[in-house]
N, C-alpha and C positions, 0 to 999 in steps of 0.2 A: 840589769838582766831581768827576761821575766820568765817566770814560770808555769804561766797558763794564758787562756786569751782573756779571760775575764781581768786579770793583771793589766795588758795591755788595752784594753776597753775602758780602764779607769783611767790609765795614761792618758789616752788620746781624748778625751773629755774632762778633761783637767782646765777651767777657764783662766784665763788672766786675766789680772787686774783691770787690765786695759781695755779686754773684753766686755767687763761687768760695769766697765763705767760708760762703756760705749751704749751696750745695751740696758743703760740703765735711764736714759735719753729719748729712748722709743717707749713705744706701745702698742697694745694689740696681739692679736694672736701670729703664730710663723705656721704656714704650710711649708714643706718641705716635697717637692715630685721627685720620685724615683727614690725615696728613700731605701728601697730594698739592696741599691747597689752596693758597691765595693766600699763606698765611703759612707753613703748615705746615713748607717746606724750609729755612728762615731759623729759625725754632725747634728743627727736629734740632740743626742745625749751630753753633747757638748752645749746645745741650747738649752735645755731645759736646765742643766745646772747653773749654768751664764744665765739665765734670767731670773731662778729663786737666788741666787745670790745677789740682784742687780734687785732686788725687791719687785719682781715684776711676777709672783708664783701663781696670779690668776690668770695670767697669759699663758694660752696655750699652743701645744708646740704637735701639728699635725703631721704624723709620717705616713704618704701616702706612696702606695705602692699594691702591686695584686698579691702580694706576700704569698706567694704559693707558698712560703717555709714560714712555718705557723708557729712556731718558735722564736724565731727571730722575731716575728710582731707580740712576742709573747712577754720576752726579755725587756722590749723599750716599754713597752706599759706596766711593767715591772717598775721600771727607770721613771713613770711618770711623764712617759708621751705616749700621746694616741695615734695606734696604728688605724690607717684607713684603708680598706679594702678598694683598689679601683682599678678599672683598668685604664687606661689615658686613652690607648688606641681604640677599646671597645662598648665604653661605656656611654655612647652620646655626647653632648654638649658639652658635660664639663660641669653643668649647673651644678649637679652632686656633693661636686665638693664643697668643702669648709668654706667658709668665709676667711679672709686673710688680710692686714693690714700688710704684712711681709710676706715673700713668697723667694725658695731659692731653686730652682729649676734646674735640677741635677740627670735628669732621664737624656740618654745618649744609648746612640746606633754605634758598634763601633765593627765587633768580629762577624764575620761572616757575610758581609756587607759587598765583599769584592765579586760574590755571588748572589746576591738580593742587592742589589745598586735601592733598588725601590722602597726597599726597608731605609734604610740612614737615611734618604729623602723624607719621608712619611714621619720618623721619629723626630729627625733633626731639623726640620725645616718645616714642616706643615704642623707639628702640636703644637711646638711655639705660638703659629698662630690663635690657636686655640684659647691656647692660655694667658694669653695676652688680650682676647676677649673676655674672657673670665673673670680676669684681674685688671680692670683694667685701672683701678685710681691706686695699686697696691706699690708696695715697691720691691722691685724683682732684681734677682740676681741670680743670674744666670751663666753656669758651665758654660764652656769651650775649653777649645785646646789649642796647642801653639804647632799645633796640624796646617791651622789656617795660613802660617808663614812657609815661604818656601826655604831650603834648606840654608845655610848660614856658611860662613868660611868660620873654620873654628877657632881663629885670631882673633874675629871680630865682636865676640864676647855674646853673640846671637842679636836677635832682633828684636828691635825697641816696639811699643805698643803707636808710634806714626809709621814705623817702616810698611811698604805698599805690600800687601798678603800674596801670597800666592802659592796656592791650596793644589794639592797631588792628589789625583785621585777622588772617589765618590764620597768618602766617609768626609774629607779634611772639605772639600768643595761644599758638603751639605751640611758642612759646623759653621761654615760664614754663611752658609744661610739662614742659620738660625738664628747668627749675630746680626744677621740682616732685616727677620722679621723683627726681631724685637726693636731694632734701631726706628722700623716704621711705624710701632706701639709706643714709642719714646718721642716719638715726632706729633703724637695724640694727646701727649701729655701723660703715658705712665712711665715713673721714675724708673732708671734701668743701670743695673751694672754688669759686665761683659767680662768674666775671669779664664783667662786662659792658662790652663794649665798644663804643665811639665814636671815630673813626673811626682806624682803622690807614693809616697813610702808609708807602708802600714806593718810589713814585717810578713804578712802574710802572702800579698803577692807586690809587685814593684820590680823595679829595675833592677834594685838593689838584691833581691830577691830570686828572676831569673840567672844572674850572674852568680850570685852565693852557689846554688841549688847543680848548675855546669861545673864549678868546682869541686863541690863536695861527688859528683860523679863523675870524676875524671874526665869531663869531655871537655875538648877544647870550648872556649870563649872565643865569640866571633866578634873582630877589632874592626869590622870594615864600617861600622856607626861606630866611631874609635869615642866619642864625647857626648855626654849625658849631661841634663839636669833634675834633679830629683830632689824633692823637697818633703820632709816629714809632714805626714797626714794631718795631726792635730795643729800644725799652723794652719795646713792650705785650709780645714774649716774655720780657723778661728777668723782669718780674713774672709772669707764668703760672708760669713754673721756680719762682720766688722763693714763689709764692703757696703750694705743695706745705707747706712748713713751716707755715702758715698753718690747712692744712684742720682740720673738723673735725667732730665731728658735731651739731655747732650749727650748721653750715655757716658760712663766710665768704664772706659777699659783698660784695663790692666793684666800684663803679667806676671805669673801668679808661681814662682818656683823658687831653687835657692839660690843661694849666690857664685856659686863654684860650676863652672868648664870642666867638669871633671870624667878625666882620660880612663874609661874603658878598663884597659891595660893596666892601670895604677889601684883600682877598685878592685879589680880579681887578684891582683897582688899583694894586697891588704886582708882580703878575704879569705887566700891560701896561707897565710902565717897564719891567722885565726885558729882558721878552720885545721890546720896541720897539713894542707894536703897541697901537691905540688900542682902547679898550675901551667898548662899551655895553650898555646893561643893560634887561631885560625884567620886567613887575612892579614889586610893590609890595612892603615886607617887609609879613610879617606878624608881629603880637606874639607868637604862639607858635612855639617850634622845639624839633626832639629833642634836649635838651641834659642832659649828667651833670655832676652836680659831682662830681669824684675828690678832693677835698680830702684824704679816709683815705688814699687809697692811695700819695700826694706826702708826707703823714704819718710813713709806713711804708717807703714804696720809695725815697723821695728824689723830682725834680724828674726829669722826662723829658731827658737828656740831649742833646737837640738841639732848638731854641726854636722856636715855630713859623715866625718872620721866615728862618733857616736851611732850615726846609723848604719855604717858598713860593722862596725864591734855589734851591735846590737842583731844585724843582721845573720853573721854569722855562730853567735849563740844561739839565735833561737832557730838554726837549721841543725847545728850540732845536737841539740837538744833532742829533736825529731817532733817539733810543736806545727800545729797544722799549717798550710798552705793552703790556697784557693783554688790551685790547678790551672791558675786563668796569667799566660806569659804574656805579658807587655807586649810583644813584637816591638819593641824600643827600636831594633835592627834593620827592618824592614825602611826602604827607602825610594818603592815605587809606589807608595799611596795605596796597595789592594792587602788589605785586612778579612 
């Protein structure tokens, strides 16, 4: 259980072992783009301590972003990373920034996009290029999402990283574009890994997080995306870190979530015992949902360190609690591609 977000901020930057020896292996400094987002400050902070533990503490760990919240870049140079003032879209070339041996490319178009198509293009598709001049001998690991697959039958335990993509929509179309510029930077010779992800759980907003939040307000739960995959936040950075060894210019791609198909309907019923409060449900499932198999990457990285049963208890305490939230809903439900 936590008590505060600084509580959970030490959680989710907690390295493993596995972490510090991986990164104990490299060198050089880590830029980070887009660090201001949803994950991004949980990812420095998880590096910087992954790398003074890994004896690497003159490496430095760049969070760049336009931190309009001046606080937030206040807290990680607090932490001992350097917040970078930038804007990607508005800043020129790009030259600006850090120098990088490592670079993990976290900046994503996602809401509002079903009305600005030209924005997720611009973000998701054209920086890339950018940044793939920039960087060009660095090694990059770069966000996605399992957007880029079309929907799955949810027998079928979802879609492996050879199944053929097929992207719904402007935002999911313009994240395999961005797997696509980078794949033509990888084809130049910079080393590239490609993590697609489903769904990140941090407590403050997630999957797990919409569904808790419909319960504790007695509104129905909508079952017609009846199957989710959601995986705790401090794995999906520990393998982004992890995945850098990984790049290459065959690129690496992998799916990047947990292990468990799990049923909608069975999470908000776990969540109304929690939480005390009775639970009803809207809809029908349907046989298909956006689902990854990560089997490689549990392969490779090991099991996500915290079960999903631990994040639905966890989730549900820290709603009952009244601990903050980001106001920012997954649309997990949404299943015509317009965000």
């Amino acid at each position: 259980m936590f008590n505060s977000e600084s509580e959970l901020e030490d959680r989710l930057a907690r390295p493993s072992a596995a972490l510090v020896a991986d990164l104990a292996d490299g060198s050089g400094d880590l830029v980070v783009l887009g660090a201001g987002g949803k994950m991004g400050p949980s990812l420095c902070r998880l590096a910087r301590r992954g790398l003074d533990a890994a004896g690497r503490s003159g490496d430095r760990v760049y969070a760049v972003s336009r931190w309009s919240d001046r606080t937030a870049a206040d807290a990680l140079a607090t932490d001992g990373v350097e917040p970078v003032a930038f804007d990607l879209l508005g800043d020129g070339d790009l030259a600006g920034l850090p120098d990088a041996s490592d670079v993990i490319f976290m900046v994503g178009a996602k809401f509002g996009t079903a009305a600005a198509p030209y924005l997720a293009w611009m973000v998701n598709a054209v920086l890339p290029a950018a940044v793939a001049r920039r960087y060009p001998a660095a090694r990059i690991a770069a966000f996605s999402t399992g957007n880029v697959y079309p929907m799955a039958p949810v027998a079928s335990g979802g879609c492996v990283e050879t199944d053929p993509t097929g992207p719904v929509g402007d935002y999911a179309m313009s994240c395999l574009g961005r797997e696509q510029v980078f794949a033509h930077a990888a084809s130049r010779g910079t080393p590239v890994a490609v993590l697609r992800l489903n769904y990140a759980v941090d407590l403050r907003y997630g999957v797990l997080a919409d569904i808790g939040q419909a319960v504790l307000a007695g509104e129905p739960v909508d079952v017609t995306t009846g199957h989710v995959n959601v995986v705790w936040q401090g794995y999906a950075n520990e393998v982004a870190l992890r995945s850098l060894g990984h790049a290459s210019a065959d690129v690496f791609t992998l799916n990047l979530t947990g292990p468990e198909t799990a049923p909608v309907r069975r999470v908000a019923a776990r969540m109304g015992e929690r939480l005390g409060q009775p639970v009803s449900y809207a809809g029908t499932e349907a046989p298909t949902a956006l689902l990854n198999d990560a089997t490689r990457c549990h392969a490779l990285f090991g099991y996500p360190d915290v079960p999903l049963g631990t994040l639905i208890d966890w989730q549900a305490d820290w709603l009952a609690a009244g601990l903050p939230t980001s106001g920012k809903p997954t649309k997990f439900a949404v299943r015509d591609g317009r965000f």
